[in-house]
N, CA, C and O atoms as a GROMACS GRO file, in nm:
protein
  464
    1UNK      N    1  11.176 -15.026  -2.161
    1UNK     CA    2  11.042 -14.998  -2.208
    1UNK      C    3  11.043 -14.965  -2.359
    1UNK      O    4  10.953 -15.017  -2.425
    2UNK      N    5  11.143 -14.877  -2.430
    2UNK     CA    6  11.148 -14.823  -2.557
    2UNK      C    7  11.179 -14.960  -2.638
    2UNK      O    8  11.116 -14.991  -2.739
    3UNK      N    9  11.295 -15.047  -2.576
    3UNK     CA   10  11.288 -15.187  -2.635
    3UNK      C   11  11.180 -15.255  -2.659
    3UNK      O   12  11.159 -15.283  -2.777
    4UNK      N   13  11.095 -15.295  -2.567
    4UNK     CA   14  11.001 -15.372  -2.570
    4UNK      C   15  10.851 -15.295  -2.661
    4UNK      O   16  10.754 -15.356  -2.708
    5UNK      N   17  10.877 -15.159  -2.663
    5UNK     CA   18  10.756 -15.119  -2.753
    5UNK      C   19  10.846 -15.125  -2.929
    5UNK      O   20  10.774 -15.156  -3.023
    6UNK      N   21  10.969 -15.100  -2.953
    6UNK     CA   22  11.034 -15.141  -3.078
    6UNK      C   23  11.009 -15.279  -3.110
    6UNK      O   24  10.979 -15.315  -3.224
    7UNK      N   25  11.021 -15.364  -3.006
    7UNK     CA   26  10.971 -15.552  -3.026
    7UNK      C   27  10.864 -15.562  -3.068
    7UNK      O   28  10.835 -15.648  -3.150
    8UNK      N   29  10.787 -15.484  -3.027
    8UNK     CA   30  10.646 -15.501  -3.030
    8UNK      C   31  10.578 -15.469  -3.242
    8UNK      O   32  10.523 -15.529  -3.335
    9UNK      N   33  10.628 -15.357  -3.211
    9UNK     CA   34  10.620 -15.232  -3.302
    9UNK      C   35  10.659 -15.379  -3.431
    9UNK      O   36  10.572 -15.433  -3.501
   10UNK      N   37  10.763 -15.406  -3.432
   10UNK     CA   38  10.888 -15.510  -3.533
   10UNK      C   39  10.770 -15.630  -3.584
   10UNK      O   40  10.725 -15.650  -3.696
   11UNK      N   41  10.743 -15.699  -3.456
   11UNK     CA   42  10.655 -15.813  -3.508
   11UNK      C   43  10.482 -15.755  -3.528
   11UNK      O   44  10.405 -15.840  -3.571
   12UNK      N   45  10.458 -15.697  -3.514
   12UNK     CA   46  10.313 -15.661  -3.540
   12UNK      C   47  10.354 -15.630  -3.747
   12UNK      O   48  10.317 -15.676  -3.855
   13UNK      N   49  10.433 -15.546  -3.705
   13UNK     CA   50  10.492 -15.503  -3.896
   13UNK      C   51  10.498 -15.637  -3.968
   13UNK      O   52  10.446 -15.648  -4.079
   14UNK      N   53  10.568 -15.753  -3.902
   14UNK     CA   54  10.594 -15.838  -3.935
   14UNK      C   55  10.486 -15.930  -3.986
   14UNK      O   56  10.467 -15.983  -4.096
   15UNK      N   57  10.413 -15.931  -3.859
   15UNK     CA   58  10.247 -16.033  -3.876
   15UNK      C   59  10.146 -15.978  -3.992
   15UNK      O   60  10.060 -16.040  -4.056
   16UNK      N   61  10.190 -15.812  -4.000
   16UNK     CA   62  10.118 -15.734  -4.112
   16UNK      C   63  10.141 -15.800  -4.267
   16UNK      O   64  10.052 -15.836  -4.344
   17UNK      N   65  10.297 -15.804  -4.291
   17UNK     CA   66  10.367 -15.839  -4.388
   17UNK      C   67  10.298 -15.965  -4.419
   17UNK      O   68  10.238 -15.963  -4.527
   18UNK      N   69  10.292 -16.073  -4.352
   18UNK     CA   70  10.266 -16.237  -4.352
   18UNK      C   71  10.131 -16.225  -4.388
   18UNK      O   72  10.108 -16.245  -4.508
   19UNK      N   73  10.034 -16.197  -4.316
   19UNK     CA   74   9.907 -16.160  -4.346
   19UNK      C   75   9.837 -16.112  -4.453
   19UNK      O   76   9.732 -16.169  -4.480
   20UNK      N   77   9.903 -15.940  -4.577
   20UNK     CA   78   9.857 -15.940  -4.660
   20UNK      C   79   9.958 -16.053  -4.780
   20UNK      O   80   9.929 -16.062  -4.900
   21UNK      N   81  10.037 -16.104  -4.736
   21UNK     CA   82  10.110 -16.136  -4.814
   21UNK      C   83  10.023 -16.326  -4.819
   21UNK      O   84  10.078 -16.400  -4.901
   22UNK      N   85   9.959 -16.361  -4.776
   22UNK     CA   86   9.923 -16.467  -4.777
   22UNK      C   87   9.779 -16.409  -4.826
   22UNK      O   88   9.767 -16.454  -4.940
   23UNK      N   89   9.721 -16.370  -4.810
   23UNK     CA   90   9.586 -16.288  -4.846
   23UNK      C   91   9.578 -16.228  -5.007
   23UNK      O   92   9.469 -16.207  -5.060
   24UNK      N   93   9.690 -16.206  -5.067
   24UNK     CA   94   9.694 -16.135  -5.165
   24UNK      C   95   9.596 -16.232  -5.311
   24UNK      O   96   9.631 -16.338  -5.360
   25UNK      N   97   9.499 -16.168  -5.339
   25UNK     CA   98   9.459 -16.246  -5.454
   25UNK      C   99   9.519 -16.272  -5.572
   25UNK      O  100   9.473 -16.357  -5.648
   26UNK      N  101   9.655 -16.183  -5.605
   26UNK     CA  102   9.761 -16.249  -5.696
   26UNK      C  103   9.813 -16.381  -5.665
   26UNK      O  104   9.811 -16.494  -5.712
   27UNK      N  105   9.853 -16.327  -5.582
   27UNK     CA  106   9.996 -16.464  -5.488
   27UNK      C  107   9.868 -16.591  -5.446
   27UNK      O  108   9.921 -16.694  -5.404
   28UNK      N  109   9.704 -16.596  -5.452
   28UNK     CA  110   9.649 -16.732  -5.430
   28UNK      C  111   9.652 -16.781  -5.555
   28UNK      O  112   9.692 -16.892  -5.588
   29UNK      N  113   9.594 -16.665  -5.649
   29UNK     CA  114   9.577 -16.722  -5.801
   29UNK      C  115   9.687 -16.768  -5.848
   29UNK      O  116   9.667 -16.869  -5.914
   30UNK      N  117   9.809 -16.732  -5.841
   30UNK     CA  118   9.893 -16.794  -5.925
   30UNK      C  119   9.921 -16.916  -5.842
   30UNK      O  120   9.967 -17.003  -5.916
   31UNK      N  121   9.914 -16.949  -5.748
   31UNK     CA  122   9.984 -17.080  -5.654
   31UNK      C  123   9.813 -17.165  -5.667
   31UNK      O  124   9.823 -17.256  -5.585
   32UNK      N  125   9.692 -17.172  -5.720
   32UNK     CA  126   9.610 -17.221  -5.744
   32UNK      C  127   9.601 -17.263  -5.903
   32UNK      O  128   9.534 -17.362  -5.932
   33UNK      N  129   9.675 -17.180  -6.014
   33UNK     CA  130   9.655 -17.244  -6.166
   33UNK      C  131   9.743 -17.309  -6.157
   33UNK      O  132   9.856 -17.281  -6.115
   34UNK      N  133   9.665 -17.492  -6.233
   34UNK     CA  134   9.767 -17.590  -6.280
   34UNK      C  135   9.802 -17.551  -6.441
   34UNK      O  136   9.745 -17.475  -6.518
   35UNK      N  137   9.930 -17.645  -6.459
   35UNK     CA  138  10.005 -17.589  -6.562
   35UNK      C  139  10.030 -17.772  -6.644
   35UNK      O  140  10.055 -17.880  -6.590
   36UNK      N  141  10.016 -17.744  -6.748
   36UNK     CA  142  10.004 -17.922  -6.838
   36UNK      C  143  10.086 -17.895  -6.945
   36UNK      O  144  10.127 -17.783  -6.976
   37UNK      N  145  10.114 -18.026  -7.017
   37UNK     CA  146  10.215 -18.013  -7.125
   37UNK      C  147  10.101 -18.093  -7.212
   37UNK      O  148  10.022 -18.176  -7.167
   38UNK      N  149  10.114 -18.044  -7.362
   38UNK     CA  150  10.038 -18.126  -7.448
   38UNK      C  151  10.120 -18.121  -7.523
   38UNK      O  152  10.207 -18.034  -7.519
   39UNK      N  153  10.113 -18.228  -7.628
   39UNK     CA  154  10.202 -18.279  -7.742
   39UNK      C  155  10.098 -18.354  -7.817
   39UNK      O  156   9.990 -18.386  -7.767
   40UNK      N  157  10.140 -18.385  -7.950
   40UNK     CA  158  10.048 -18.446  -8.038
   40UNK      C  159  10.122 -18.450  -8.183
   40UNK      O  160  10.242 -18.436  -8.203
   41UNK      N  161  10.032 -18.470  -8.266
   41UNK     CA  162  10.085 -18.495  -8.400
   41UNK      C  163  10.010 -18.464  -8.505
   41UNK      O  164   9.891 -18.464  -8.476
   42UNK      N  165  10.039 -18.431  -8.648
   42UNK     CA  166   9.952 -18.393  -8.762
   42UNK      C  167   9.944 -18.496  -8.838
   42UNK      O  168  10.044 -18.567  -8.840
   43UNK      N  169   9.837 -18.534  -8.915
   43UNK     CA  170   9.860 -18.627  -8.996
   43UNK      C  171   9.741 -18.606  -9.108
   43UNK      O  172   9.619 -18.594  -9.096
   44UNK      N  173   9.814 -18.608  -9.203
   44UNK     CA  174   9.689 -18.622  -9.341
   44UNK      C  175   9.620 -18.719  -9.293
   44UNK      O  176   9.664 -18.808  -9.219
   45UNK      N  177   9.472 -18.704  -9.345
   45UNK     CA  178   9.308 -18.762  -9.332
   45UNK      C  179   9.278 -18.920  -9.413
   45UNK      O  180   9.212 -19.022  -9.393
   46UNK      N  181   9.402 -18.848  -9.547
   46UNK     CA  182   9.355 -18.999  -9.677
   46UNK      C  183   9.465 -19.054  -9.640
   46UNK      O  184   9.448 -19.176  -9.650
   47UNK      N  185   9.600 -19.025  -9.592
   47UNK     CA  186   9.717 -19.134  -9.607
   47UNK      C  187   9.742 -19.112  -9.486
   47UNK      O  188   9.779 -18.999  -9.519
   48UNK      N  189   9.756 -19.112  -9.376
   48UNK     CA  190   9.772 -19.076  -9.262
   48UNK      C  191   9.946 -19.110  -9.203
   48UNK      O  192  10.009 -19.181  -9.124
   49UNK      N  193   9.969 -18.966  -9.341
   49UNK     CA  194  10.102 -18.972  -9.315
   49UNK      C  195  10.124 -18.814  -9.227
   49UNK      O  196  10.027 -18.748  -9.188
   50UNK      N  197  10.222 -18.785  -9.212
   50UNK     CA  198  10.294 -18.739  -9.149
   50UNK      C  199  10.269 -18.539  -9.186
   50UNK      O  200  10.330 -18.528  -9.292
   51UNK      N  201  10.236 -18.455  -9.166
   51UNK     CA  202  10.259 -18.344  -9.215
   51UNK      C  203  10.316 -18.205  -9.072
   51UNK      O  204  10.292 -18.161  -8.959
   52UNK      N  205  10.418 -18.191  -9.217
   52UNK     CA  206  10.524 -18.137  -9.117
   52UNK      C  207  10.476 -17.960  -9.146
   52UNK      O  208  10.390 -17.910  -9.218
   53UNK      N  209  10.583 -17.899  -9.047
   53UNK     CA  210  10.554 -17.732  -9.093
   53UNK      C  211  10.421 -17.690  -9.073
   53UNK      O  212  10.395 -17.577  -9.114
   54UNK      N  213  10.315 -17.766  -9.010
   54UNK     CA  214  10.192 -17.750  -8.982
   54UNK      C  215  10.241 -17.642  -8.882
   54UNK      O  216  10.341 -17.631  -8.811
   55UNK      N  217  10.098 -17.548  -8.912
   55UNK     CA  218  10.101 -17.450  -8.764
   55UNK      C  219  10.017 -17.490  -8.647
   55UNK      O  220   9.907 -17.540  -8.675
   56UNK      N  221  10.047 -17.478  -8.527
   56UNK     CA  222   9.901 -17.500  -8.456
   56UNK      C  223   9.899 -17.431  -8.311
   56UNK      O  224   9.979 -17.439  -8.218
   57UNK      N  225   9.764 -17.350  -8.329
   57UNK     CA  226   9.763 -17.230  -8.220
   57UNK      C  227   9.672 -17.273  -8.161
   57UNK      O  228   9.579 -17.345  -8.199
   58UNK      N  229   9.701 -17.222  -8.041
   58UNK     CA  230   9.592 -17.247  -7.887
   58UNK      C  231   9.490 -17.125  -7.900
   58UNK      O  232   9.511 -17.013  -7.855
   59UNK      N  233   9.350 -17.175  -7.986
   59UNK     CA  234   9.298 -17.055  -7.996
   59UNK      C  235   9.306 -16.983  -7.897
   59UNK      O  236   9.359 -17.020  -7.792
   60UNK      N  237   9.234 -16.824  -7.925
   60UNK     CA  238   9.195 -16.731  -7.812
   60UNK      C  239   9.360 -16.674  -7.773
   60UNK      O  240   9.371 -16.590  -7.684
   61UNK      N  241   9.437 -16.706  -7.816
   61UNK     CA  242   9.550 -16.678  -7.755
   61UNK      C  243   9.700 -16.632  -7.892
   61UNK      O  244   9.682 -16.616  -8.012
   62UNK      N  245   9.790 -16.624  -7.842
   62UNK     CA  246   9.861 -16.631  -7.957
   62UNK      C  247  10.001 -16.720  -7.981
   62UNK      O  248  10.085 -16.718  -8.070
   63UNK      N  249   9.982 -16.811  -7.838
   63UNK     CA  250  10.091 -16.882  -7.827
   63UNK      C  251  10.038 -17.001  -7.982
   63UNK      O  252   9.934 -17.061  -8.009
   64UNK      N  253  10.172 -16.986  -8.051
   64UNK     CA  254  10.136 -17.119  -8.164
   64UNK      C  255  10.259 -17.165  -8.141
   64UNK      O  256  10.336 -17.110  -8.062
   65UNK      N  257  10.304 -17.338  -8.252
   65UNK     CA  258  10.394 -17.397  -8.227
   65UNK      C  259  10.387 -17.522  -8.386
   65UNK      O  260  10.292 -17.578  -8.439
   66UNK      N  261  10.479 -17.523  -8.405
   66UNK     CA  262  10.477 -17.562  -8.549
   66UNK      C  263  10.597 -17.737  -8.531
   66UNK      O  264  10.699 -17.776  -8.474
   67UNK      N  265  10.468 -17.794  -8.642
   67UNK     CA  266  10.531 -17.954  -8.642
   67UNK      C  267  10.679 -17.988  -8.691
   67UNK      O  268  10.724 -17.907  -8.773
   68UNK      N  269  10.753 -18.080  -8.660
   68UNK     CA  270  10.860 -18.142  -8.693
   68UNK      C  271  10.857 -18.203  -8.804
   68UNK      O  272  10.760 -18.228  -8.875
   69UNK      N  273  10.970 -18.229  -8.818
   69UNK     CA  274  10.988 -18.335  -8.926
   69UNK      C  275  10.903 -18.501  -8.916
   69UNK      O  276  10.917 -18.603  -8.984
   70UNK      N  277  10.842 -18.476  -8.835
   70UNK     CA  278  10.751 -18.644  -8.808
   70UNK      C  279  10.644 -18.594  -8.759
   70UNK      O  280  10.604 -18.644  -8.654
   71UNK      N  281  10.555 -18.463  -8.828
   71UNK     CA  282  10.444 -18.428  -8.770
   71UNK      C  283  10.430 -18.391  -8.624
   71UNK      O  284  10.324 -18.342  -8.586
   72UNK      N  285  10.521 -18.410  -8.547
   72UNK     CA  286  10.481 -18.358  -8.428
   72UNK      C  287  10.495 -18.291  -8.321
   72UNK      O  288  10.614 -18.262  -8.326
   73UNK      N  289  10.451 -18.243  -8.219
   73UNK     CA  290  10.429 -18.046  -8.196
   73UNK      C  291  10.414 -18.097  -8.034
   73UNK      O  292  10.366 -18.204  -7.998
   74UNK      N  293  10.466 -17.993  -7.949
   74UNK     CA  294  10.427 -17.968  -7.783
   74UNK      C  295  10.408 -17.798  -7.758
   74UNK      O  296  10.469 -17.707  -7.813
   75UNK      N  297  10.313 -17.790  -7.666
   75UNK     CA  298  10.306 -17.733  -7.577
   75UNK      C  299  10.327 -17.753  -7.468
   75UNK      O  300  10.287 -17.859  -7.421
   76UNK      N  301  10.412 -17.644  -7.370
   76UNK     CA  302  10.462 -17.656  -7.246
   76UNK      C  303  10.375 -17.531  -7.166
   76UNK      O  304  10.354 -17.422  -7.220
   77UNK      N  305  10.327 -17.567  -7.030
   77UNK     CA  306  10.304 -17.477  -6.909
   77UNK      C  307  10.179 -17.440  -6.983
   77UNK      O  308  10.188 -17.323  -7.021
   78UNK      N  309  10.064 -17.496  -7.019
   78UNK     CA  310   9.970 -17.476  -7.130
   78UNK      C  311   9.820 -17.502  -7.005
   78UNK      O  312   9.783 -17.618  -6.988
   79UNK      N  313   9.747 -17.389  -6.930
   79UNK     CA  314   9.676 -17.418  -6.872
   79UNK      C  315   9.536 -17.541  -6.870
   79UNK      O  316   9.475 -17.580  -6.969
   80UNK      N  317   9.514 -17.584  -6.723
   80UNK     CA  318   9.456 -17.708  -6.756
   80UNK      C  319   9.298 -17.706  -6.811
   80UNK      O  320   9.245 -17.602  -6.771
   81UNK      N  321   9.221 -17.773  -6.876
   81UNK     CA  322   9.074 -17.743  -6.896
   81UNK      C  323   9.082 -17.738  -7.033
   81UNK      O  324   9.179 -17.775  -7.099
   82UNK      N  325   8.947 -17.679  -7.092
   82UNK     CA  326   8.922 -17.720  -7.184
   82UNK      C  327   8.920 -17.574  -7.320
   82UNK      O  328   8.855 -17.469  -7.324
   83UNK      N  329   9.026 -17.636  -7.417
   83UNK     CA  330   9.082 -17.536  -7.533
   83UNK      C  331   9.049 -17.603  -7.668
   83UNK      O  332   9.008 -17.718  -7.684
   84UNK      N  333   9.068 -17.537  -7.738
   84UNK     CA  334   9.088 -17.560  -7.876
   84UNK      C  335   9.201 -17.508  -7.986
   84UNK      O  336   9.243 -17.403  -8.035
   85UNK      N  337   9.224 -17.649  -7.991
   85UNK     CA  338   9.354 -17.608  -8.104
   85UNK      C  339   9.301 -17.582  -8.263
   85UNK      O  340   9.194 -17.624  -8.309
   86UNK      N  341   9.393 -17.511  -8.327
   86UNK     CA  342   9.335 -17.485  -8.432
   86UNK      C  343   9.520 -17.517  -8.586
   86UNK      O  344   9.636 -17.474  -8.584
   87UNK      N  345   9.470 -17.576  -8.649
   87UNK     CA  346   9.578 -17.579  -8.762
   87UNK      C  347   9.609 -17.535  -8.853
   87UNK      O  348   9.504 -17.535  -8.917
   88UNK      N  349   9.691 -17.489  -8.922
   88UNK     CA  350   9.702 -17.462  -9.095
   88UNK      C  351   9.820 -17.519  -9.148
   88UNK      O  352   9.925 -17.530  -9.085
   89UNK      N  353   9.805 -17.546  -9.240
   89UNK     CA  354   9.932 -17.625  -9.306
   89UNK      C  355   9.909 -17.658  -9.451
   89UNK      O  356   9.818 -17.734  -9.485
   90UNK      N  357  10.006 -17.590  -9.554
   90UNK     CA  358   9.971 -17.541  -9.680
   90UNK      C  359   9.925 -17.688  -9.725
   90UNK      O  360   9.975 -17.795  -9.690
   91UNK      N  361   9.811 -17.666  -9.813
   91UNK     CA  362   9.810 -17.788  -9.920
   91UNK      C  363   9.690 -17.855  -9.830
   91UNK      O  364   9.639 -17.960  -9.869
   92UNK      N  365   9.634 -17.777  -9.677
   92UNK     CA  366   9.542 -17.869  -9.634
   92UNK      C  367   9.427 -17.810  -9.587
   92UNK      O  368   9.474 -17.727  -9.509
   93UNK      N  369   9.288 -17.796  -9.582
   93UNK     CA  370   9.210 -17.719  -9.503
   93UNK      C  371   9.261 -17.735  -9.335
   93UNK      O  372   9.311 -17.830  -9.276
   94UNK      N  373   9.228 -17.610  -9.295
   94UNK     CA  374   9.222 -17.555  -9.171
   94UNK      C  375   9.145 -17.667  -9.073
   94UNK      O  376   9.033 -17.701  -9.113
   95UNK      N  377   9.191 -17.726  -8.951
   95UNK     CA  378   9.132 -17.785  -8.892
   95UNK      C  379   9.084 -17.747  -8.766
   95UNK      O  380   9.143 -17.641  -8.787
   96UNK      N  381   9.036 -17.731  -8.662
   96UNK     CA  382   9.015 -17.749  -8.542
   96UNK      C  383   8.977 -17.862  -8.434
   96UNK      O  384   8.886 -17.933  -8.476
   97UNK      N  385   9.015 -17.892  -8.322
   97UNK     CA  386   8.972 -17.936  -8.243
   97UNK      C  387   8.988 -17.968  -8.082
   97UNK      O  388   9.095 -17.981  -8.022
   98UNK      N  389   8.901 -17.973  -8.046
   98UNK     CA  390   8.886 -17.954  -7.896
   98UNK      C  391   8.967 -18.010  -7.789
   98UNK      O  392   8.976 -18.130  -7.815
   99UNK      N  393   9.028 -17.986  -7.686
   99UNK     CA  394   9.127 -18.088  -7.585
   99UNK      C  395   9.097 -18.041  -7.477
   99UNK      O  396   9.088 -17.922  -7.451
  100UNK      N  397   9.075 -18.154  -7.389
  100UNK     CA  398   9.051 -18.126  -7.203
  100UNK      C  399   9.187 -18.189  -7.163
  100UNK      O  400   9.226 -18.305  -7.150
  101UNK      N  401   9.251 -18.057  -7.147
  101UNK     CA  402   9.417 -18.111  -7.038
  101UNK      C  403   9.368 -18.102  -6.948
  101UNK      O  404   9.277 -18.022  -6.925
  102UNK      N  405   9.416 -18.187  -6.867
  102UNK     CA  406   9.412 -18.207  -6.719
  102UNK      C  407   9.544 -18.166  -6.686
  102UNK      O  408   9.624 -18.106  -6.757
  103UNK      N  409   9.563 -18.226  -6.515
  103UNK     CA  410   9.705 -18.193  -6.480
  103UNK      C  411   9.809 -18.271  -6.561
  103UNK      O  412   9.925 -18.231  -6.561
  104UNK      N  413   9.774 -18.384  -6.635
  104UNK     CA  414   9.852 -18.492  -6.651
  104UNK      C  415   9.892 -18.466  -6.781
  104UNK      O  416   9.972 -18.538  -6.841
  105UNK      N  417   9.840 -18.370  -6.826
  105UNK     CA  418   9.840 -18.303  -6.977
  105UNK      C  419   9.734 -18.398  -7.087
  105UNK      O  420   9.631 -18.463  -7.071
  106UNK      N  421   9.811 -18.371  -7.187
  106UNK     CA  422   9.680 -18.423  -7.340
  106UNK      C  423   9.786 -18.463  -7.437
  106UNK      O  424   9.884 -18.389  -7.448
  107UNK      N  425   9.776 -18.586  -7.517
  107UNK     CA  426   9.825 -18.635  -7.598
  107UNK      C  427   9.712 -18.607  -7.758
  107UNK      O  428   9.608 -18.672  -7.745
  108UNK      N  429   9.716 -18.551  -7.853
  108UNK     CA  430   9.654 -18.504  -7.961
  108UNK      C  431   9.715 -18.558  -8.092
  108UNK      O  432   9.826 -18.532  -8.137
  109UNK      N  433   9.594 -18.660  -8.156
  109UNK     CA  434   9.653 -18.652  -8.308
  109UNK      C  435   9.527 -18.597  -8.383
  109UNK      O  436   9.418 -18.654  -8.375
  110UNK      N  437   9.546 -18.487  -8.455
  110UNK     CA  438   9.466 -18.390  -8.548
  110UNK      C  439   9.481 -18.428  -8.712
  110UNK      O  440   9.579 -18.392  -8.776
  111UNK      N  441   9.392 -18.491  -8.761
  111UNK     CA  442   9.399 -18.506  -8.909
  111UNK      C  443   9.343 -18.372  -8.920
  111UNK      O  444   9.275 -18.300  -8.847
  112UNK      N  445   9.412 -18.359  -9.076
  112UNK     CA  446   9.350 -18.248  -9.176
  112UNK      C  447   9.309 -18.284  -9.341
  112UNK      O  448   9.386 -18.321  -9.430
  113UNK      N  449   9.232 -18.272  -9.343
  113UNK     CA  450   9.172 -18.309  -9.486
  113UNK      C  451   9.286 -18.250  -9.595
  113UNK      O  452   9.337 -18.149  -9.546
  114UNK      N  453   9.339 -18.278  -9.718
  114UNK     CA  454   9.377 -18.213  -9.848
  114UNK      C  455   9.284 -18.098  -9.868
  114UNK      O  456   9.191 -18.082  -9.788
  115UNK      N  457   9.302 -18.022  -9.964
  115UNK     CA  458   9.247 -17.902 -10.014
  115UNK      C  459   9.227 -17.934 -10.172
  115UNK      O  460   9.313 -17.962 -10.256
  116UNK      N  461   9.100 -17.922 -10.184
  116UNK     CA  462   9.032 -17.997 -10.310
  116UNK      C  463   9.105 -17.908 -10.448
  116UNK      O  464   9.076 -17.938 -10.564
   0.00000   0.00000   0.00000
């Protein structure tokens, strides 16, 4: 009898465990946000060459990520929907502009004007 109420006692704890643990609004939210990679490139406006050492931040946020030697930049695990990147890169006005990642991510080329 003391067995069978310890059995009892064991899986009820158990079904408890499974239950808030599937229920938990952490553990849905994180197993519900998709996660995208974007990459892209900088390029001057008049020669649409290449500009490197550019900065470029995911507004609203503070993750940034700075261009290569061939202008060009990724973000990894970069939530899906709709952001705005923003640039600086000496010698050029400040640019912005808009990107809808999906799951499949976003491919971005951002001109920036010279600085008069």
């Amino acid at each position: 009898m003391i067995k069978k109420a310890i059995m009892l006692a064991s899986v009820m704890v158990l079904s408890f465990g499974i239950a808030f643990a599937t229920t938990n609004p952490e553990t849905t939210k994180a197993d519900t946000e998709a996660y995208a990679i974007i990459t892209g490139s900088v390029v001057d406006a008049e020669t649409g060459d290449a500009v490197t050492n550019a900065t470029i931040t995911l507004t609203g946020t503070e993750l940034s990520t700075t261009t290569d030697e061939y202008g060009t930049f990724t973000f990894e695990e970069v939530e899906t929907g709709s952001i705005t990147l923003t640039v600086e890169a000496d010698g050029y006005q400040t640019a912005e502009q808009s990107v809808d990642v999906t799951e499949a991510g976003a491919n971005v080329e951002i001109e920036v004007t010279p600085e008069m």
